[in-house]
C-alpha positions in Angstrom: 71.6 50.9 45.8 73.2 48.1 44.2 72.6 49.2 41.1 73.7 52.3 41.8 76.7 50.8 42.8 77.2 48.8 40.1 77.2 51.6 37.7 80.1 54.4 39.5 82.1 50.9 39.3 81.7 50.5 35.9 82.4 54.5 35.5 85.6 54.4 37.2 86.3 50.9 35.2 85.5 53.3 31.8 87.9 56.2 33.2 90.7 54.3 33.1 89.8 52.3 29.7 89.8 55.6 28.1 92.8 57.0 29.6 94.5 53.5 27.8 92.5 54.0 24.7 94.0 57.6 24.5 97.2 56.7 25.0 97.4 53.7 22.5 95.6 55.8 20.2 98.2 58.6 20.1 100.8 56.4 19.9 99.5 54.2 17.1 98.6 57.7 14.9 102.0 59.0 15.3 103.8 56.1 14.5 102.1 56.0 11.3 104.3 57.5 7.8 103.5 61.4 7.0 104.0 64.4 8.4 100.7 66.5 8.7 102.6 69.8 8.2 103.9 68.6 5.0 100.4 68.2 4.1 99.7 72.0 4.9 102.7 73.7 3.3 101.8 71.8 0.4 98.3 72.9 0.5 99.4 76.4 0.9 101.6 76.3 -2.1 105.4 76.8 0.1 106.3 73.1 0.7 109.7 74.6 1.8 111.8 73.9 4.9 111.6 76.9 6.5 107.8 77.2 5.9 107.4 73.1 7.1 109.6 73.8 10.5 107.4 77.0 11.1 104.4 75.0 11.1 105.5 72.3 13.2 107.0 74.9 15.9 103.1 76.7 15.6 101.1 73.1 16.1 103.7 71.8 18.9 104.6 69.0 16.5 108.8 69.8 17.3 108.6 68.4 20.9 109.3 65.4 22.0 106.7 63.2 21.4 106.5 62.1 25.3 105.6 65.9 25.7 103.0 65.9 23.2 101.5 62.9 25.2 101.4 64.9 28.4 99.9 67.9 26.8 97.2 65.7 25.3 96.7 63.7 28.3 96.2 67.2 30.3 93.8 68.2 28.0 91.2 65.4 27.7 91.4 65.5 32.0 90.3 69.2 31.2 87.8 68.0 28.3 90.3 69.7 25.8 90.7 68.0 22.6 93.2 70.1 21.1 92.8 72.1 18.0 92.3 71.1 14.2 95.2 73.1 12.3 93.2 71.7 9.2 89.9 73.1 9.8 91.1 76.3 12.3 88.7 75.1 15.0 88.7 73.4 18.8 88.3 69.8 17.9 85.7 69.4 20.7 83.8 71.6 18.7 84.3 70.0 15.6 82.9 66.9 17.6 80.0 69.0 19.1 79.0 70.6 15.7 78.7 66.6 13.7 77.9 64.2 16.7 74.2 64.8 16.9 73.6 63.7 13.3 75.9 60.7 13.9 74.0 59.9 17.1 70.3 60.2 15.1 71.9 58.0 12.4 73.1 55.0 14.6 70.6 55.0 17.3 67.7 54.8 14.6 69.8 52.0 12.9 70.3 50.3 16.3 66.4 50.8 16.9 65.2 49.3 13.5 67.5 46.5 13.7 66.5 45.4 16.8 63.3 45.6 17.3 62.6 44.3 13.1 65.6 41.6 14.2 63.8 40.0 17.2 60.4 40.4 15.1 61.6 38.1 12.7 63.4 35.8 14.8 60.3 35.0 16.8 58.5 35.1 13.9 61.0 31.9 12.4 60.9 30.3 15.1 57.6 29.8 15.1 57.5 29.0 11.6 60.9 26.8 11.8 61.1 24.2 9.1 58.3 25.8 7.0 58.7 28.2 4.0 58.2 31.2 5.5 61.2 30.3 8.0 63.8 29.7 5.3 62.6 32.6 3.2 63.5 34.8 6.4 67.0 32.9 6.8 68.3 33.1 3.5 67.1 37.1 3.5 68.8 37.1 7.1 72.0 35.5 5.2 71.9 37.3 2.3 71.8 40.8 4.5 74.9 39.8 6.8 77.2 38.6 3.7 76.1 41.7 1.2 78.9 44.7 2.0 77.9 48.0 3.7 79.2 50.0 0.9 77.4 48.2 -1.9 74.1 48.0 0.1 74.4 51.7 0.0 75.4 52.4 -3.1 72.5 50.2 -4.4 70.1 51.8 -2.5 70.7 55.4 -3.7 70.7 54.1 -7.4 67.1 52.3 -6.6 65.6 54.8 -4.4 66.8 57.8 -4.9 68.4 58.0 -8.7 65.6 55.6 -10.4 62.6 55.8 -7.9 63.2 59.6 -7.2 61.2 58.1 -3.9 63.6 59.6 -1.1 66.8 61.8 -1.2 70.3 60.3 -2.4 72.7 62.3 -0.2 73.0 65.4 2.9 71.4 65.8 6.1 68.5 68.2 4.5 67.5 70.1 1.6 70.1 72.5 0.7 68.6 76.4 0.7 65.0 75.1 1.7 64.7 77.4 4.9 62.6 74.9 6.5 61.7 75.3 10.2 59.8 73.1 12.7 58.1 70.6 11.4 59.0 70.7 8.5 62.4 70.8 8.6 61.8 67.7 10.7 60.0 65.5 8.0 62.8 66.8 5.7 66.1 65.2 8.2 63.7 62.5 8.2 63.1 61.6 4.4 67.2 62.3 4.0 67.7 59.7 7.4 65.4 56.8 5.8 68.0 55.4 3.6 71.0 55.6 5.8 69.7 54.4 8.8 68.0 51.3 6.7 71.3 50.4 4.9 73.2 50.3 7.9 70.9 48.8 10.5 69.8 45.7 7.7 73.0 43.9 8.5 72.7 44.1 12.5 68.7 43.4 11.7 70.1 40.2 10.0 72.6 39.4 13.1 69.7 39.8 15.7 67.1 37.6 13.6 69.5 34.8 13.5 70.7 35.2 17.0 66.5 35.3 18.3 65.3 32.3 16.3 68.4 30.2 17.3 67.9 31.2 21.3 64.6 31.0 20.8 64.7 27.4 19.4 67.1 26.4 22.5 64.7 27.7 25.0 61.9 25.8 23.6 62.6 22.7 24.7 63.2 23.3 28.4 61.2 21.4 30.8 59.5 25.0 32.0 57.9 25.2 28.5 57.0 21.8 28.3 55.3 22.4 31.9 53.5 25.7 30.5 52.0 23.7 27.3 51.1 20.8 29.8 49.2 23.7 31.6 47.2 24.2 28.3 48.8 28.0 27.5 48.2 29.0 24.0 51.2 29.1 21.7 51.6 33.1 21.4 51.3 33.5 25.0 54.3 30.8 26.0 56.4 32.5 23.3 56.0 35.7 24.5 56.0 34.9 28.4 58.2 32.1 28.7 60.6 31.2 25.4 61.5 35.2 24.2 61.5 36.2 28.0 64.7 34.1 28.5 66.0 33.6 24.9 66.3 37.6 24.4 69.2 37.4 27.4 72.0 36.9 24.4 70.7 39.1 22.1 70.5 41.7 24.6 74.8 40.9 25.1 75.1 41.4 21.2 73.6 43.9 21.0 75.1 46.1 23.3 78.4 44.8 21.6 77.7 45.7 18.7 76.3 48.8 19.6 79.1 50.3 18.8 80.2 48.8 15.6 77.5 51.0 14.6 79.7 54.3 15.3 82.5 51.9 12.7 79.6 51.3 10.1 78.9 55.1 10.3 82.0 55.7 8.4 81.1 54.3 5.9 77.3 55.5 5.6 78.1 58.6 6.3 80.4 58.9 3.4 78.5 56.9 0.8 75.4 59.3 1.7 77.3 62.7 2.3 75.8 62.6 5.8 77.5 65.1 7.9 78.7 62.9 11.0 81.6 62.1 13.0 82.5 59.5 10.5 82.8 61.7 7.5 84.8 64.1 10.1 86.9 61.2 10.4 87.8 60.2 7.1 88.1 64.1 6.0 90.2 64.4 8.8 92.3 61.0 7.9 93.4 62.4 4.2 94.3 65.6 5.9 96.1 64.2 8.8 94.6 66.2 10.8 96.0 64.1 14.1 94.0 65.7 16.7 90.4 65.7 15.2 91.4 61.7 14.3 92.3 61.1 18.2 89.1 63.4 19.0 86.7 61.0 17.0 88.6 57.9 18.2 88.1 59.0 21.7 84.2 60.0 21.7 83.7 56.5 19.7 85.3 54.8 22.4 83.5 56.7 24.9 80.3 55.5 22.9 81.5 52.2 22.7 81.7 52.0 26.8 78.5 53.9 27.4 76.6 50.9 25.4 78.1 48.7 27.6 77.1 50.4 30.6 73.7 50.7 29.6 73.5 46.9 28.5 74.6 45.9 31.9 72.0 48.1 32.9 69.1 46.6 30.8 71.0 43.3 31.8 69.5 43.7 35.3 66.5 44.5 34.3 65.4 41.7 32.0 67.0 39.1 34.5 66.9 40.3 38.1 68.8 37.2 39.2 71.6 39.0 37.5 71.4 41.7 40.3 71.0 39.4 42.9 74.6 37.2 42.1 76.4 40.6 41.2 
């Protein structure tokens, strides 16, 4: 029951954070420079007046802009989204159509990151001071401080270009007709590289985070009384040091769960991966204002959802978190 309640709280708390994300949003977007039906008359080839104020009656974009807010206020309460003039589609649909490749990309980041993160933190840490431990920090180091877009461009030119081991770019083949399992193994090749190259910089975040929590925990007076009880080494890192020292790394990483949707921008584009990050950026050099506020909004949403579920998690690692909320 409490943590029942605890979690409508936090959904009402999110309600109202994305009602003010909305609004900011829509405000921030249309006080940037350019006029998106500019862009469309030029595209059409009659970058006249007459043809400019024609398309800004059709999109709604001659109203004042404190109705345009209302209208697209009204329409996210009703789960509208509005409508891509760019692309001649509902932008919810838009969203509906790219999220689930976005969603396999970052959550298989966010898996391999943490799980090979708090490997190799423990794994330090109970090396620290040897080889083997500042082999893994300087890799750790050199992972955070390499950029996203290079790490991705090097590892289509290694992998895919030289190696010819996995595919370069796309979501699957192009014309195979796979089906079933197959086409499975297929996503699954193109999502390797991708979901490596963005999860090795929050792998790199989690490592350092473990082995330094990890180190701190170690020299508590519990663990000293569990090595005075004669416990092996594995078994008081496992039951008594990670047991409490993976309390901050859970808080990062729900976070930076959602940087992950940010990183996705660029991966996506770098590897042609058809997500809401690509959608994004398309829709960014075509300002195409409603499928940006559309993407802005289910990122946010994201963003809040991680958090939910990390308080969530939160009470489950730590009962005694439960027990003071």
């Amino acid at each position: 029951m409490t943590i029942l309640i605890a979690i409508l709280s936090r959904l009402a708390k999110a309600a109202l954070t994305l009602l003010a994300i909305a609004v900011l949003n829509f405000c921030l977007l249309h006080a940037a420079p350019g006029d998106p039906a500019v862009v469309l008359a030029g595209e059409a080839g009659a970058a006249d007046e007459q043809m400019i104020a024609q398309l800004r009656e059709r999109f709604g974009l001659d109203q004042p802009l404190y109705v345009q807010l209302g209208k697209y206020i009204a329409g996210i309460v009703q789960l509208d989204l509005g409508y891509s003039f760019r692309q001649s589609a509902p932008v919810i649909d838009l969203i509906a159509e790219r999220l689930p490749a976005t969603l396999l990309l970052t959550l298989t980041a966010f898996v391999i990151s943490l799980t090979c993160g708090i490997a190799l933190g423990v794994a330090a840490a109970a090396r620290v001071g040897k080889v083997s431990d500042s082999l893994l920090t300087t890799l750790a180091l050199l992972f955070y401080a390499t950029p996203l877009y290079w790490l991705a461009l090097m590892a289509v030119l290694v992998f895919s270009v030289w190696l010819g081991w996995l595919p370069g770019f796309g979501y699957e083949t192009v014309g195979s007709d796979f089906s079933g399992f197959a086409r499975a193994i297929d996503i699954l090749k193109h999502l390797i590289l991708p979901a490596l190259t963005l999860g090795l910089f929050f792998m790199a975040v989690y490592m350092r985070m473990t082995r330094a929590s990890m180190l701190e925990v170690s020299t508590a007076d519990f663990v000293k009384t569990a090595k005075a009880k004669g416990l092996s080494g594995p078994v008081i890192r496992r039951r008594h040091i990670l047991r409490n020292a993976i309390l901050p790394v859970v808080t990062l990483a729900g976070l930076q769960a959602g940087q992950l949707v940010g990183g996705a921008v660029l991966t996506e584009t770098v590897f042609a991966w058809p997500g809401i990050g690509r959608l994004m950026f398309e829709s960014l050099a075509a300002r195409d204002y409603n499928t940006i506020l559309g993407v802005f909004l289910v990122s946010a949403a994201m963003v809040i959802l991680f958090n939910i579920v990390t308080d969530i998690v939160y009470r489950i690692v730590d009962p005694r978190i439960g027990a003071r909320a």
